[in-house]
Backbone and ligand atoms as CSV (ligand in chain L), in Angstrom:
chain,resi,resn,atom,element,x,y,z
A,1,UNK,N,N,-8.934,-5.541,12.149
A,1,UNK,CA,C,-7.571,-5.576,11.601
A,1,UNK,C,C,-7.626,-5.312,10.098
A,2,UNK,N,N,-6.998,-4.695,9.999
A,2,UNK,CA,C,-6.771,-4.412,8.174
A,2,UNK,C,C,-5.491,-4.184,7.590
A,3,UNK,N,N,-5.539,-5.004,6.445
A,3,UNK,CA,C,-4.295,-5.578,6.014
A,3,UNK,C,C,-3.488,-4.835,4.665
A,4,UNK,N,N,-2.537,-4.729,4.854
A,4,UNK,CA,C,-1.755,-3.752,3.482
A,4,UNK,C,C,-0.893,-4.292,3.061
A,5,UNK,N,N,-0.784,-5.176,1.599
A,5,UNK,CA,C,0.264,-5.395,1.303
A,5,UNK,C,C,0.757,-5.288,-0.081
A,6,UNK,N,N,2.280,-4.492,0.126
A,6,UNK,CA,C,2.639,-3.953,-0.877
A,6,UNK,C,C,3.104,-5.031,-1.902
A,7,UNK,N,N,2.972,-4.848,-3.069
A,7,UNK,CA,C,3.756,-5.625,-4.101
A,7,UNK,C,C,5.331,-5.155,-4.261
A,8,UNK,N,N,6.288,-6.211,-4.139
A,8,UNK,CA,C,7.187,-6.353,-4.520
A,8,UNK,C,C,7.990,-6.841,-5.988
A,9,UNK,N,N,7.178,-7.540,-5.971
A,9,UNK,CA,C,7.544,-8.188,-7.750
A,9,UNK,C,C,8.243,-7.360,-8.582
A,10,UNK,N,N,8.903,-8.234,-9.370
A,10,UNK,CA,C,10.132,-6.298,-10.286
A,10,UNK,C,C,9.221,-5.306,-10.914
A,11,UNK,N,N,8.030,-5.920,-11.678
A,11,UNK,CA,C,7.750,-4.726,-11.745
A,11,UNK,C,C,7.347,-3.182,-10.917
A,12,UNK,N,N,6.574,-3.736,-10.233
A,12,UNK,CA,C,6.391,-2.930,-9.204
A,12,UNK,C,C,7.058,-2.376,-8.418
A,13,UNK,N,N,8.392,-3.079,-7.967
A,13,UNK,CA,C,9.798,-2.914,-7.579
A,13,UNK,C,C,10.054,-1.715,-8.279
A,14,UNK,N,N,10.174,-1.869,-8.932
A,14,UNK,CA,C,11.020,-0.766,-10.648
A,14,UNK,C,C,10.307,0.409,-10.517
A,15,UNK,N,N,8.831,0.294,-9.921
A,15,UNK,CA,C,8.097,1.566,-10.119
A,15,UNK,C,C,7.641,1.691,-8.813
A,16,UNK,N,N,8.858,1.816,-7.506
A,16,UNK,CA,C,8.916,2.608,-6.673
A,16,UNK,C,C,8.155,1.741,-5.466
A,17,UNK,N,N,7.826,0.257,-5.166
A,17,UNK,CA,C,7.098,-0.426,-4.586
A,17,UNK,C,C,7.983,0.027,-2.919
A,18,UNK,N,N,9.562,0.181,-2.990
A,18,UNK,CA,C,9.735,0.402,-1.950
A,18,UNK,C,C,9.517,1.978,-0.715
A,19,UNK,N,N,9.501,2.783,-2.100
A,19,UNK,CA,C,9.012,4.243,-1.466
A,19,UNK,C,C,7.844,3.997,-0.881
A,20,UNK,N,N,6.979,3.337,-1.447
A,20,UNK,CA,C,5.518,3.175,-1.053
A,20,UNK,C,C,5.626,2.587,0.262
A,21,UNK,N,N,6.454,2.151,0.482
A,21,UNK,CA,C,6.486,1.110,2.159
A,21,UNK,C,C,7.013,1.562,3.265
A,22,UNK,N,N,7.394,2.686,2.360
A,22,UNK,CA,C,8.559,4.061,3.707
A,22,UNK,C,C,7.299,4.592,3.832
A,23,UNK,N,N,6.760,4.877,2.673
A,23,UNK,CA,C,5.554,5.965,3.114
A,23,UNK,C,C,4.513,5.559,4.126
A,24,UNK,N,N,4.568,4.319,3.951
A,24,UNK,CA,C,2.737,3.804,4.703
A,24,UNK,C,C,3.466,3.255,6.285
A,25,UNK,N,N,4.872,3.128,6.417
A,25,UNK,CA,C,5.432,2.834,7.694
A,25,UNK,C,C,5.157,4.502,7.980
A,26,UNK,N,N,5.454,5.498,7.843
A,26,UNK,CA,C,5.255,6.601,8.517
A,26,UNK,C,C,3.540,7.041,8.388
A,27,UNK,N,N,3.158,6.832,7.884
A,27,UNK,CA,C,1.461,7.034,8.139
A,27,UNK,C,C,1.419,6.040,9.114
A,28,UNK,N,N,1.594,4.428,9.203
A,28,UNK,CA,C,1.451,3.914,10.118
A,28,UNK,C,C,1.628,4.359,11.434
A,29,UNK,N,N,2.673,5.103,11.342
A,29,UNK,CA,C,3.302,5.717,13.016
A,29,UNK,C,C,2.825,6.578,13.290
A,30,UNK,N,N,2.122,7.488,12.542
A,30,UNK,CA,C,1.183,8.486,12.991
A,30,UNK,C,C,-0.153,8.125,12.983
A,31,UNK,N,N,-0.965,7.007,13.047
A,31,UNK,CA,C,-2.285,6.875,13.332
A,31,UNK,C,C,-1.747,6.688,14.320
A,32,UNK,N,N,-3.424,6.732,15.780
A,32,UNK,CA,C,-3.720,6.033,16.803
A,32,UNK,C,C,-3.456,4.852,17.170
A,33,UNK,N,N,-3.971,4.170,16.406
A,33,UNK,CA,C,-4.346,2.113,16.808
A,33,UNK,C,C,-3.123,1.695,15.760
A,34,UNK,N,N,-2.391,1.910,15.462
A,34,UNK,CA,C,-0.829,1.484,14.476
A,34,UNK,C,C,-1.515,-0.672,14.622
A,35,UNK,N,N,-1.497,-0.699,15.887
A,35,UNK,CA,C,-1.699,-2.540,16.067
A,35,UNK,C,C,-2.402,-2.918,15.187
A,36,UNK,N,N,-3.706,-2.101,14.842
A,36,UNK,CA,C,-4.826,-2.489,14.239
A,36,UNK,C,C,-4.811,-2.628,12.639
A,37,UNK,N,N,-3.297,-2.468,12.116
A,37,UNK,CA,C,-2.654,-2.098,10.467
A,37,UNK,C,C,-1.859,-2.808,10.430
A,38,UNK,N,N,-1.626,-4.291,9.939
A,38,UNK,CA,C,-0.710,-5.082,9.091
A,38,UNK,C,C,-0.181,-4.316,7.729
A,39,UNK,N,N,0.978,-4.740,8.115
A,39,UNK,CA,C,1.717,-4.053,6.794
A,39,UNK,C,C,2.700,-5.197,5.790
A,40,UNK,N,N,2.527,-5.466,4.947
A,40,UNK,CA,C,3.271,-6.226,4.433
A,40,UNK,C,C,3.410,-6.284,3.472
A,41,UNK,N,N,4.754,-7.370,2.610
A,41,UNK,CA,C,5.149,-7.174,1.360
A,41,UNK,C,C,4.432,-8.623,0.336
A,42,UNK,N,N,4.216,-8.616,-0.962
A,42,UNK,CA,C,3.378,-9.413,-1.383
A,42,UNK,C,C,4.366,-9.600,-3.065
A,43,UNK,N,N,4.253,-10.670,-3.179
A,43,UNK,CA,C,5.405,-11.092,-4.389
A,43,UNK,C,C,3.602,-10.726,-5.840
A,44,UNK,N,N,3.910,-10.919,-6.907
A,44,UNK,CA,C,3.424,-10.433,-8.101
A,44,UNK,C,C,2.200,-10.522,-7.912
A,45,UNK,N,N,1.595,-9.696,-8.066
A,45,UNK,CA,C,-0.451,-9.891,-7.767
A,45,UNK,C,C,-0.783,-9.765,-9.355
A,46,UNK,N,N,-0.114,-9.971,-10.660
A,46,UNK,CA,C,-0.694,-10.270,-11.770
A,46,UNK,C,C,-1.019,-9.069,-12.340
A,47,UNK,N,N,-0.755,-7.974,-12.086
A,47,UNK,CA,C,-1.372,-6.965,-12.901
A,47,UNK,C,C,-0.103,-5.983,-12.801
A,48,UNK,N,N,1.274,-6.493,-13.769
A,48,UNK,CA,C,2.435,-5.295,-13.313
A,48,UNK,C,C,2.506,-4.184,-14.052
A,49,UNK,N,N,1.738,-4.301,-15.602
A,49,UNK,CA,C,1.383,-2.980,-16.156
A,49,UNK,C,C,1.288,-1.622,-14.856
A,50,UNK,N,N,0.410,-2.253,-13.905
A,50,UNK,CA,C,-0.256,-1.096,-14.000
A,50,UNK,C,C,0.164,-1.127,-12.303
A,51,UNK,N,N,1.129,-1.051,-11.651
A,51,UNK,CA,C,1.521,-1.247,-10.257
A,51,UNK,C,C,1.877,0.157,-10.159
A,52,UNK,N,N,2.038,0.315,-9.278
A,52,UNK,CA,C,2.198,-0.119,-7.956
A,52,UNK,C,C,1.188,-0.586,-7.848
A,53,UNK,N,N,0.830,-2.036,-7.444
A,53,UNK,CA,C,-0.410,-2.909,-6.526
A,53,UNK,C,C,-0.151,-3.046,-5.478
A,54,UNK,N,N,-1.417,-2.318,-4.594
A,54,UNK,CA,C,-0.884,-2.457,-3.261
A,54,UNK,C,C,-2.863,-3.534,-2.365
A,55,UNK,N,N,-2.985,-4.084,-1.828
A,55,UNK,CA,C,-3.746,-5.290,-1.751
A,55,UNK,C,C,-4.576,-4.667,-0.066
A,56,UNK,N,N,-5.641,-3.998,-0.120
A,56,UNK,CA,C,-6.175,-3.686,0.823
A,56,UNK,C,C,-7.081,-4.542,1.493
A,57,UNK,N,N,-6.833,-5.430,2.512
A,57,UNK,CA,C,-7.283,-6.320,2.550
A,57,UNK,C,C,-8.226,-7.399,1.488
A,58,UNK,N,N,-9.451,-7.056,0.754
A,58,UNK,CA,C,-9.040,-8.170,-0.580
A,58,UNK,C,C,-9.431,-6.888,-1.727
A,59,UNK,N,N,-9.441,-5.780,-1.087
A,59,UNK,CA,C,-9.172,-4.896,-2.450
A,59,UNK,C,C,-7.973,-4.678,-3.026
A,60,UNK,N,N,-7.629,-4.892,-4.336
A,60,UNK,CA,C,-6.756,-4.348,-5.048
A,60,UNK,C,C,-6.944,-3.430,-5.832
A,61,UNK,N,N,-5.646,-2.688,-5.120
A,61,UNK,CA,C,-5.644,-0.967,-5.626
A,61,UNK,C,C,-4.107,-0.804,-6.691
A,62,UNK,N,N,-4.403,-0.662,-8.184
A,62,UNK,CA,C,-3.357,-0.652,-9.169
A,62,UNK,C,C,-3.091,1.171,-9.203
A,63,UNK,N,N,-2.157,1.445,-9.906
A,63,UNK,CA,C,-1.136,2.370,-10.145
A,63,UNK,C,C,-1.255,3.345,-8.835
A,64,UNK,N,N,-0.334,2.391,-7.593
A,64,UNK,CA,C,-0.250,3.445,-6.591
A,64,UNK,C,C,0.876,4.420,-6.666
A,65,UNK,N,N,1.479,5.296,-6.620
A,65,UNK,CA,C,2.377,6.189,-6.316
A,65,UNK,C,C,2.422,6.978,-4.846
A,66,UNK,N,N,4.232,6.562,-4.285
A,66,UNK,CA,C,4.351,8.025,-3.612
A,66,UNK,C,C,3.105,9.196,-3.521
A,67,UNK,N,N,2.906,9.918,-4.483
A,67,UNK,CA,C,2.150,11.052,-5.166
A,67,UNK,C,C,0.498,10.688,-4.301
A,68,UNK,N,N,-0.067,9.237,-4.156
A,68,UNK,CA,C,-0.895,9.260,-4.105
A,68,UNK,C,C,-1.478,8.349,-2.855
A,69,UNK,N,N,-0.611,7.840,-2.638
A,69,UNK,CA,C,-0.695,6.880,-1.338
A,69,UNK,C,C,-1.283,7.306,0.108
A,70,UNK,N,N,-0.747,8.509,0.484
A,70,UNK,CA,C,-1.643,8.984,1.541
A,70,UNK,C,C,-3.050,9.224,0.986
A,71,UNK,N,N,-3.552,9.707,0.177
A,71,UNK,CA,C,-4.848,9.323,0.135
A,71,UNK,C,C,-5.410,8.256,0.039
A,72,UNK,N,N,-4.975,7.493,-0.693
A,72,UNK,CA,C,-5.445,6.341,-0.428
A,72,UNK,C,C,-5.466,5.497,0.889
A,73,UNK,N,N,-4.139,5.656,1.218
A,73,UNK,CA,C,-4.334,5.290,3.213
A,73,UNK,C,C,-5.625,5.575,3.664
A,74,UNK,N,N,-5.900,7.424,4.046
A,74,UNK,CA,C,-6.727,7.793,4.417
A,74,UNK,C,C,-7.736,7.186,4.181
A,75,UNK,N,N,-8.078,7.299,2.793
A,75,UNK,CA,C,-9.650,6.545,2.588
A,75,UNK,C,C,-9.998,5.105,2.312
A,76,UNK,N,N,-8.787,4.630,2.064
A,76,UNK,CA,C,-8.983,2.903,2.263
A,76,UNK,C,C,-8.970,2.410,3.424
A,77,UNK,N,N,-7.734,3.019,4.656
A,77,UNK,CA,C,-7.900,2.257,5.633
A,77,UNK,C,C,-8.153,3.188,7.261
A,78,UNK,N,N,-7.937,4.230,6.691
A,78,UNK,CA,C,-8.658,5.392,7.674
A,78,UNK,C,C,-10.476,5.669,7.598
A,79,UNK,N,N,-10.802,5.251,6.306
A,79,UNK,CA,C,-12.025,5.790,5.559
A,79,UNK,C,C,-12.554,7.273,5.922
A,80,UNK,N,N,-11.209,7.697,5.691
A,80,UNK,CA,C,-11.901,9.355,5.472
A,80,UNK,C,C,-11.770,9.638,4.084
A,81,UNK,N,N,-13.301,9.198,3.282
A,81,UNK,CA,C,-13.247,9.829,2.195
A,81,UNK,C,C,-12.593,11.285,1.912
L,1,LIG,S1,S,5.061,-7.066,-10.090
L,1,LIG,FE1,FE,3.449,-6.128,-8.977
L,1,LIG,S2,S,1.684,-6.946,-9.959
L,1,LIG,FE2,FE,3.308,-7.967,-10.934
């Protein structure tokens, strides 16, 4: 099981935390095993400079974007480098 959760907190809010959650619900729906991907929302992880923080199971991954999120899917929780 592997876990995704987006930051909500205003900052992160402000810099698009909810696009990021449209995006990874539709990557979600296009993998195989969808069961095997918790998705969820996560109040301030302390670092809002630099958010989007999105919390890969206990990795934290700072300045996510729209722009960049499917890769990171891929290789954080697909691991296709
Ligand atoms: S609001 Fe996202 S880390 Fe603080």
């Amino acid at each position: 099981m592997t876990s995704i959760y987006v930051c909500i907190g205003s900052g992160c809010h402000l810099k698009g935390s909810y696009q990021i959650i449209d995006k990874l619900k539709k990557l979600l729906a296009s993998t195989e095993t969808p069961g095997e991907i918790k998705l969820a929302a996560s109040f301030c992880q302390g670092c809002c400079t630099e958010g989007v923080v999105v919390k890969i199971n206990d990795e934290l991954i700072k300045n996510v974007s729209p722009d960049n999120i499917t890769a990171i899917f891929e290789e954080k929780v697909l691991k296709r480098a």
